[in-house]
Steps between C-alpha positions, in 0.01 A plus 500: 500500500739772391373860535613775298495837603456765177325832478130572490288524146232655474272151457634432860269785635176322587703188706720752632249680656282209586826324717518830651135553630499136630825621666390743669173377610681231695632794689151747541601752213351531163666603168300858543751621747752734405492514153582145457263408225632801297825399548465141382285635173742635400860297653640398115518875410541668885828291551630510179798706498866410578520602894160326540304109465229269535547117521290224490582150612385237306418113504365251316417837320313638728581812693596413886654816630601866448728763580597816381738782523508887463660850542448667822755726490885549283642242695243280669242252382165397623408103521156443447198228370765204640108245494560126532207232475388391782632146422845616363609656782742386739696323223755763435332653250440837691900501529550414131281838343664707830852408335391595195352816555835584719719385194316775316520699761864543503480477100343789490757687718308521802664551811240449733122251556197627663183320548185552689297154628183468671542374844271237412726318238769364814650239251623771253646683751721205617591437175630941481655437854730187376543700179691791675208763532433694832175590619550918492100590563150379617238721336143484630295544137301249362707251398714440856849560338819418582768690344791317426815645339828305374860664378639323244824420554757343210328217353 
């Protein structure tokens, strides 16, 4: 069962977003918060530029997991949309689009990682925490976040 990890296509929209809402209704949210829906109407052409990406995983060609990466400022980048299948997940697959979205990361020439992570989604944050990522912030908004930030060292 080999996955392969390659960028988002337009086609991938409607599974995208339906791994996503199933997601996040394991955890109380709903793809209306926060401009997510927008977001993942639109990931092929929103991500596509060279500091920025969005990555499906794929099986038995079917789409098992996501993550994504974009500007947040010259030198840092912004991890988000890392979704795993419920039944996928604790298999290392989390770990495998994380080290690809850092490769690109430090690709790009960033020098530094920042994330925000719902409280709610405690597996994820083990898997920042063992990853090199410290938790910087707790915001009280909607989602619960933790903000997480990693410097990228040489790689």
């Amino acid at each position: 069962m080999t996955v392969r990890i390659r960028p988002i296509e337009p086609s991938d929209h409607a599974v995208v977003a339906d791994l996503v809402a199933v997601v996040l209704s394991e955890h109380g949210f709903t793809q209306a918060m926060g401009g997510l829906e927008e977001d993942l109407r639109d990931a092929h052409a929103r991500y596509a530029d060279a500091r920025a990406g969005f990555w499906v995983a794929e099986q038995d060609g079917a789409i098992v997991g996501t993550i994504a990466v974009r500007a947040k400022a010259t030198h840092t980048c912004e991890i988000k949309r890392l979704y795993l299948r419920a039944d996928k997940r604790g298999a290392g697959l989390g770990q495998a689009l994380y080290e690809h979205a850092e490769r690109f990361a430090r690709a790009a020439g960033y020098e530094r990682i920042w994330l925000d992570s719902s409280r709610r989604f405690t597996r994820a944050h083990r898997l920042y925490e063992r990853n090199g990522y410290v938790l910087v912030a707790q915001v009280d908004n909607d989602w619960e976040d933790n903000v997480y930030e990693k410097v990228l060292g040489p790689g």
